[in-house]
ChimeraX commands (.cxc) that place a marker at each C-alpha (Angstrom):
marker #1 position 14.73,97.02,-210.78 radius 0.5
marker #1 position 18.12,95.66,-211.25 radius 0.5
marker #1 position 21.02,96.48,-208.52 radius 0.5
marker #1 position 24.52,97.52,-209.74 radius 0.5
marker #1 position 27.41,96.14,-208.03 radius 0.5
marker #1 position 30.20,98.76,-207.77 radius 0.5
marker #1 position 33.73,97.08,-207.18 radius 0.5
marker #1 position 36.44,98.83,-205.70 radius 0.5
marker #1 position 40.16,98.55,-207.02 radius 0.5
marker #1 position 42.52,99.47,-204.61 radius 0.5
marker #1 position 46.02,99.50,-205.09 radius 0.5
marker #1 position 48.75,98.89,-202.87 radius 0.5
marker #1 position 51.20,101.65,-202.59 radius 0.5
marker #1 position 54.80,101.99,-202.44 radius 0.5
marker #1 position 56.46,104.26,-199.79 radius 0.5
marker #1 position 60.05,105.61,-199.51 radius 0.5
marker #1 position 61.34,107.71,-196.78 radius 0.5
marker #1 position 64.58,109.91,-197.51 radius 0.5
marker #1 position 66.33,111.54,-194.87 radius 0.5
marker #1 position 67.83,114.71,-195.52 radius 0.5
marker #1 position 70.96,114.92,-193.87 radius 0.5
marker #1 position 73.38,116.53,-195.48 radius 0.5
marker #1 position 70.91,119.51,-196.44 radius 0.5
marker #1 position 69.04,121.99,-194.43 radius 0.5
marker #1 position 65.31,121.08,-195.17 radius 0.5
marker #1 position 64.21,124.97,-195.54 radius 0.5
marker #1 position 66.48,124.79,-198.86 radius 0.5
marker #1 position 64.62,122.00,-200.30 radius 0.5
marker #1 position 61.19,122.77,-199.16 radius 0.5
marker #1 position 61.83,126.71,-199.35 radius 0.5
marker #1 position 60.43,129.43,-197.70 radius 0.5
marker #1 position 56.59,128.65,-196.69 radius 0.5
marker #1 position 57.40,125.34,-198.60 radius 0.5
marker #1 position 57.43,127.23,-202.21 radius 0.5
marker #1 position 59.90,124.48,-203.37 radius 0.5
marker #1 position 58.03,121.44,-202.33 radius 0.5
marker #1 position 54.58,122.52,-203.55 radius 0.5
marker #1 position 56.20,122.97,-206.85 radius 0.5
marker #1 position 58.05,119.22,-206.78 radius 0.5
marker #1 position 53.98,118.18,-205.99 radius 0.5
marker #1 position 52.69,119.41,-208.80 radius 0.5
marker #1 position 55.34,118.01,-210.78 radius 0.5
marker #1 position 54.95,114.61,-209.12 radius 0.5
marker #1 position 51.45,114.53,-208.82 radius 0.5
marker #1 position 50.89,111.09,-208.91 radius 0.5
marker #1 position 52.56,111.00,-205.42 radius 0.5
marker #1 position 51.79,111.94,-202.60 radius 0.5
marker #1 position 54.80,113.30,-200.64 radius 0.5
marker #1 position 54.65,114.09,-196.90 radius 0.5
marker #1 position 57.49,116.66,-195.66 radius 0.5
marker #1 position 58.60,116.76,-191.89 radius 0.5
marker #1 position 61.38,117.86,-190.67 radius 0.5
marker #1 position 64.63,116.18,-192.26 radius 0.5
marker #1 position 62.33,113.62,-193.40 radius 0.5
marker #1 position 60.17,113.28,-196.47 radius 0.5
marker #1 position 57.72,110.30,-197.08 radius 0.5
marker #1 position 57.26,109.41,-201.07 radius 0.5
marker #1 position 54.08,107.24,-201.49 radius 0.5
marker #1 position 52.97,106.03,-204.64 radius 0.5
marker #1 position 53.49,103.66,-207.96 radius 0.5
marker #1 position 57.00,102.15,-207.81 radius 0.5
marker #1 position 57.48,103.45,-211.09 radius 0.5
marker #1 position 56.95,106.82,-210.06 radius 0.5
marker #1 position 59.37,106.45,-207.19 radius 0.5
marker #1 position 61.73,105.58,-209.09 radius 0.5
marker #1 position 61.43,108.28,-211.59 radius 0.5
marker #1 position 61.16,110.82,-208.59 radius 0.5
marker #1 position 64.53,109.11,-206.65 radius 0.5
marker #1 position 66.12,109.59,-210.71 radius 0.5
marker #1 position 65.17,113.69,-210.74 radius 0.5
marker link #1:1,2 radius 0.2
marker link #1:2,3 radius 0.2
marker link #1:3,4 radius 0.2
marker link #1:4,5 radius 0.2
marker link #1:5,6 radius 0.2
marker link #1:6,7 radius 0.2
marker link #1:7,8 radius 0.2
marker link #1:8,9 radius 0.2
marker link #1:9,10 radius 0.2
marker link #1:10,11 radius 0.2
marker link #1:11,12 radius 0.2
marker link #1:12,13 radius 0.2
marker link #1:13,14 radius 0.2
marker link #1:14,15 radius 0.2
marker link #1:15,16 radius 0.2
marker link #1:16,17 radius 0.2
marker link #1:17,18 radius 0.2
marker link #1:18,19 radius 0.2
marker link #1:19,20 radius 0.2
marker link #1:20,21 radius 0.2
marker link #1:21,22 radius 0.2
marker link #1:22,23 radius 0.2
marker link #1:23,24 radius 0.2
marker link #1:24,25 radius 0.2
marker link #1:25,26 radius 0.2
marker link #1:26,27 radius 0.2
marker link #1:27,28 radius 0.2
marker link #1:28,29 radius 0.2
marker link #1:29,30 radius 0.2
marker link #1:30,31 radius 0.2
marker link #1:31,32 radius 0.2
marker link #1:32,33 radius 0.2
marker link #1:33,34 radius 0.2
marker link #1:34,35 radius 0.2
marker link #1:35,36 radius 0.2
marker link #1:36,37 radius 0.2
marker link #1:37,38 radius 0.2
marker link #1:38,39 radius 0.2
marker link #1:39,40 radius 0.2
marker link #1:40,41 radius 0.2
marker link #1:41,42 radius 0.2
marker link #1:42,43 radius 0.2
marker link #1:43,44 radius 0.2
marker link #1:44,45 radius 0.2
marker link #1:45,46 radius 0.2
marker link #1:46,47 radius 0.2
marker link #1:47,48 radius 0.2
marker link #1:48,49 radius 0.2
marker link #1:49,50 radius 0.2
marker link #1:50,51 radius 0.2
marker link #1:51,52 radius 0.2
marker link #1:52,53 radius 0.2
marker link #1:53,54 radius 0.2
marker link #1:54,55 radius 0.2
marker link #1:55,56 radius 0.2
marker link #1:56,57 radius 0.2
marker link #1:57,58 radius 0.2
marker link #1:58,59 radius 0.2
marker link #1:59,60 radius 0.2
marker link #1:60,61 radius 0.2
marker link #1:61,62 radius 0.2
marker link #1:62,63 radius 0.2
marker link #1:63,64 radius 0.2
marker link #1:64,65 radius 0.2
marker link #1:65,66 radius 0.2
marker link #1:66,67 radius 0.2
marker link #1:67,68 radius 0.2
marker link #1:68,69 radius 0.2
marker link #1:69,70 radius 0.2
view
């Protein structure tokens, strides 16, 4: 019998934290976080964290950057 070797690629991801501020987080999130589950899905190469007035963006740097652009 010959034995496979399996190799594992992992990738180092990017991570942005935005602070919001100037906004009430219940109108970005929405109600039961409505809002934010849809900006997943759209994003779903990400995976964003939401607490509070904070939300954690981790991922490709391209895809940061395209999230930080929309």
């Amino acid at each position: 019998m010959k034995a496979e070797q399996s190799t594992l690629h992992h990738k180092i991801l990017s991570e942005k934290v935005i602070i919001l501020d100037s906004v009430e987080p219940v109108e970005i999130y929405g109600v039961n976080d409505v809002k934010l589950n849809i900006i997943k899905k759209h994003f779903g190469k990400l995976k964003i964290v939401a607490r509070g007035y904070s939300i954690k963006v981790l991922g490709d740097d391209n895809e940061i950057k395209h999230f930080e652009k929309n």
